[in-house]
N, CA, C and O atoms as a GROMACS GRO file, in nm:
protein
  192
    1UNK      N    1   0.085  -0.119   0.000
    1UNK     CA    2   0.000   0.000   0.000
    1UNK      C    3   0.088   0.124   0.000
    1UNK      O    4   0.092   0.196   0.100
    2UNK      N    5   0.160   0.151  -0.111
    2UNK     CA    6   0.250   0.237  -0.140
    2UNK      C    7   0.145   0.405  -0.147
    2UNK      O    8   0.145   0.512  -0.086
    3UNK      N    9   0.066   0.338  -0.265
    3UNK     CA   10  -0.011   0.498  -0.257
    3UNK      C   11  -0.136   0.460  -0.225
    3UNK      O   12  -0.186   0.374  -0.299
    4UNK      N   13  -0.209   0.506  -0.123
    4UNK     CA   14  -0.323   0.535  -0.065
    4UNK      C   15  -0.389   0.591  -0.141
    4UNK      O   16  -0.482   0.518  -0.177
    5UNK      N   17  -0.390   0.727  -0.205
    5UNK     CA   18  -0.442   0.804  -0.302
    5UNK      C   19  -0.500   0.713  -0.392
    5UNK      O   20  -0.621   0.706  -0.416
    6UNK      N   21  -0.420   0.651  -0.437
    6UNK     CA   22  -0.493   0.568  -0.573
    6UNK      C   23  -0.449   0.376  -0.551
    6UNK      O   24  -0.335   0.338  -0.578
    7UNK      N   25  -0.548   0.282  -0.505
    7UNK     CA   26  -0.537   0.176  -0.502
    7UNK      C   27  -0.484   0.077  -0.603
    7UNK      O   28  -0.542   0.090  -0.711
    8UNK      N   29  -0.411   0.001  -0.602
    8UNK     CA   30  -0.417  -0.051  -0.747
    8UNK      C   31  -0.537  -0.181  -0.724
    8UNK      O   32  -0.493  -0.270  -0.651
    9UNK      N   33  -0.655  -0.201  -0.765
    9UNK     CA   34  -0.738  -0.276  -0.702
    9UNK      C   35  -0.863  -0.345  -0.852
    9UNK      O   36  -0.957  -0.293  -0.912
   10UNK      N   37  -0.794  -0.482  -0.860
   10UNK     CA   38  -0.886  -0.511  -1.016
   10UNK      C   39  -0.997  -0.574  -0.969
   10UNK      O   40  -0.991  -0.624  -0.857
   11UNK      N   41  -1.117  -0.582  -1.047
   11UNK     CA   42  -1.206  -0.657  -1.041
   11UNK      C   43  -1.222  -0.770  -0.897
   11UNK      O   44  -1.303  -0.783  -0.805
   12UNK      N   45  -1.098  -0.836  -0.940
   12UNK     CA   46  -1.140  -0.969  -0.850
   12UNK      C   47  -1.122  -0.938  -0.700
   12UNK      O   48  -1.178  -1.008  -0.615
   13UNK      N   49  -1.048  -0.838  -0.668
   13UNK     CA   50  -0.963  -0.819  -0.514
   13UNK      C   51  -1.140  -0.680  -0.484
   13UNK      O   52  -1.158  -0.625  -0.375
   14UNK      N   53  -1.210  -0.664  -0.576
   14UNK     CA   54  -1.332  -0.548  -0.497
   14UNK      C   55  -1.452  -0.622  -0.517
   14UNK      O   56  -1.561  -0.575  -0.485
   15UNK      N   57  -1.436  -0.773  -0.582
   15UNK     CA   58  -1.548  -0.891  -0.560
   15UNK      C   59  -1.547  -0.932  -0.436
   15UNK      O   60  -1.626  -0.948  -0.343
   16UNK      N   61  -1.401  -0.949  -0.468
   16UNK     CA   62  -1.396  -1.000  -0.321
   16UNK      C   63  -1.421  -0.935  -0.140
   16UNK      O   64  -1.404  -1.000  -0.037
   17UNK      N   65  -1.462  -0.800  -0.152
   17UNK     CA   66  -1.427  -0.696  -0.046
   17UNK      C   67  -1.580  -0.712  -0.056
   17UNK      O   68  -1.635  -0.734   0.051
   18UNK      N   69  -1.679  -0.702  -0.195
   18UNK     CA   70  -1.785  -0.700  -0.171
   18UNK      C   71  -1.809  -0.807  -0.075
   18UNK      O   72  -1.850  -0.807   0.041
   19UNK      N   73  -1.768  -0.912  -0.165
   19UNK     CA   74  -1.869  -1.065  -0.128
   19UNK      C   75  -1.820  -1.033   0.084
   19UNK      O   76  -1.922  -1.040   0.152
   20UNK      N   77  -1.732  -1.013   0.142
   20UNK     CA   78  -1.658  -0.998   0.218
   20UNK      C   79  -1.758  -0.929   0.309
   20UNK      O   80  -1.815  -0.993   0.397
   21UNK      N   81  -1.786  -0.778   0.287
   21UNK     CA   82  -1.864  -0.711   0.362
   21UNK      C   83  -2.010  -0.768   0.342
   21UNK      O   84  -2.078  -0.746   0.442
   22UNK      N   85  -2.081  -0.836   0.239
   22UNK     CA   86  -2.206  -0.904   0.263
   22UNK      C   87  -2.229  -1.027   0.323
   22UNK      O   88  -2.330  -1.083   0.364
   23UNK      N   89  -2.110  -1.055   0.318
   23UNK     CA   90  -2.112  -1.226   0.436
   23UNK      C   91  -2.110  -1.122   0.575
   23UNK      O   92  -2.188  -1.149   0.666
   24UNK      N   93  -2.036  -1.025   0.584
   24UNK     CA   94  -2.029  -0.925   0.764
   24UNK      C   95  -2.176  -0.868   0.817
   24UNK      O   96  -2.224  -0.862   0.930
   25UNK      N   97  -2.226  -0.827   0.683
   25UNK     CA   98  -2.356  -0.758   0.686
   25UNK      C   99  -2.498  -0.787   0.698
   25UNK      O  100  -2.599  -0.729   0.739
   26UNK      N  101  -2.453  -0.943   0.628
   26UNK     CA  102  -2.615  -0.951   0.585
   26UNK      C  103  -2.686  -1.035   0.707
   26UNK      O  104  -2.808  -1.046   0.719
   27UNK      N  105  -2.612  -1.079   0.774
   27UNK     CA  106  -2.755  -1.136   0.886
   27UNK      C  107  -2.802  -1.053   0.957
   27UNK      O  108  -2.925  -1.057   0.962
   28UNK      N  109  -2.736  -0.946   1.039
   28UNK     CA  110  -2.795  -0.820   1.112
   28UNK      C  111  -2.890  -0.695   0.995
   28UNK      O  112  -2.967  -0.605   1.028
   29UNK      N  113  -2.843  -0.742   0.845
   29UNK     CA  114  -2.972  -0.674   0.796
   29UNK      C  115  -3.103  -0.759   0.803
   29UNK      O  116  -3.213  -0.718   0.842
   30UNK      N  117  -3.074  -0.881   0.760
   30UNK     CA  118  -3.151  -0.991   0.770
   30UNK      C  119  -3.260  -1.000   0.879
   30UNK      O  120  -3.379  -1.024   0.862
   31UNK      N  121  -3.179  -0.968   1.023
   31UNK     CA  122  -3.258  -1.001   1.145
   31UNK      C  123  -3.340  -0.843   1.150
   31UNK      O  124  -3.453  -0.838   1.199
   32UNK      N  125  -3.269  -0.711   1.093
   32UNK     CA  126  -3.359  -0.584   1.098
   32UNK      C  127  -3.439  -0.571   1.027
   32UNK      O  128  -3.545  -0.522   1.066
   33UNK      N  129  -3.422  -0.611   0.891
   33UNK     CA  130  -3.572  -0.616   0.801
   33UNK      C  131  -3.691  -0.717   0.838
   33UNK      O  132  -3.809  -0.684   0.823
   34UNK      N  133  -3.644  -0.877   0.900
   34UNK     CA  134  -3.716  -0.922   0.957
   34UNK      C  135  -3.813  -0.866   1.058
   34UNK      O  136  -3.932  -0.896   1.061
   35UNK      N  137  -3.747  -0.770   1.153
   35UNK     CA  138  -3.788  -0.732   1.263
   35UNK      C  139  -3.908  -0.579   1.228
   35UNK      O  140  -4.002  -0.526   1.287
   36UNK      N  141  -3.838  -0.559   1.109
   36UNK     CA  142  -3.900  -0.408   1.096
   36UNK      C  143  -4.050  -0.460   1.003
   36UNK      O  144  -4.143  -0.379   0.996
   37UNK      N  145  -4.061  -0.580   0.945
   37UNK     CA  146  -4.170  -0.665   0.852
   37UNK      C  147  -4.267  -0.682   0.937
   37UNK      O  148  -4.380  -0.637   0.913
   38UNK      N  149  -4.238  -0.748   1.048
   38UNK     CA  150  -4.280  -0.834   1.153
   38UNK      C  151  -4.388  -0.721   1.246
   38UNK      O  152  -4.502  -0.732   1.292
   39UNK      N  153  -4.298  -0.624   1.245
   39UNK     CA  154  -4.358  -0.473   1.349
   39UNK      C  155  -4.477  -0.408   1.255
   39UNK      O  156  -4.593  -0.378   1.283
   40UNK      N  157  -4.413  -0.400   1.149
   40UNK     CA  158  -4.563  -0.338   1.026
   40UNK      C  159  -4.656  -0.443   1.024
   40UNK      O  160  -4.777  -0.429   1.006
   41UNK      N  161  -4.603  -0.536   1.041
   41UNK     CA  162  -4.779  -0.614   1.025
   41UNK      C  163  -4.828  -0.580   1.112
   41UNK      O  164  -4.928  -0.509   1.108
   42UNK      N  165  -4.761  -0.630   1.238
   42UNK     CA  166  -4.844  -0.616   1.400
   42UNK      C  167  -4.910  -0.486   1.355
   42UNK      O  168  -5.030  -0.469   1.331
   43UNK      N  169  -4.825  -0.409   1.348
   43UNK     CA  170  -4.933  -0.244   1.383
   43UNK      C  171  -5.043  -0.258   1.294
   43UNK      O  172  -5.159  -0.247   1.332
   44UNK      N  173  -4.994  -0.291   1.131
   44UNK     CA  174  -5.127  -0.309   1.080
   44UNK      C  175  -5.253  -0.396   1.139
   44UNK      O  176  -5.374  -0.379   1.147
   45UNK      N  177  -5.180  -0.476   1.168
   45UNK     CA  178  -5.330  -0.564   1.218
   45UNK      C  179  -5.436  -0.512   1.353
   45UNK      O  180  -5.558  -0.520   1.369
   46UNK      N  181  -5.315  -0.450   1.444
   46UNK     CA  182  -5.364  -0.368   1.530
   46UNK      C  183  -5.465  -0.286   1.497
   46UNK      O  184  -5.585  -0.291   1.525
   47UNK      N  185  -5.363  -0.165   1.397
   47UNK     CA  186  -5.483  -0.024   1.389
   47UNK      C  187  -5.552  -0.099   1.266
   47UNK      O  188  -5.539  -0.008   1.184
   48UNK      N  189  -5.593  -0.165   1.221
   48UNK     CA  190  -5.764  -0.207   1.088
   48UNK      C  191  -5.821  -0.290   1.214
   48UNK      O  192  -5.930  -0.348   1.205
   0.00000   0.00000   0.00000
């Protein structure tokens, strides 16, 4: 990591950072969209 400014970074090494941060990410989105689905129904069913 000579220059910071500019990465040298191809295709496969920012697949990989993706795939990387969505294996980190996706169950705590997983468990919040679950949770936030789960809450809109309730209320819906509540207030009709």
């Amino acid at each position: 990591m000579n220059s910071p400014k500019k990465p040298n970074l191809d295709a496969k090494d920012i697949l990989a950072m993706i795939i990387a941060a969505f294996e980190l990410l996706l169950p705590p989105v997983l468990i919040i969209f679950g949770a936030v689905i789960a809450i809109y129904y309730v209320l819906k069913f509540l207030t009709t």
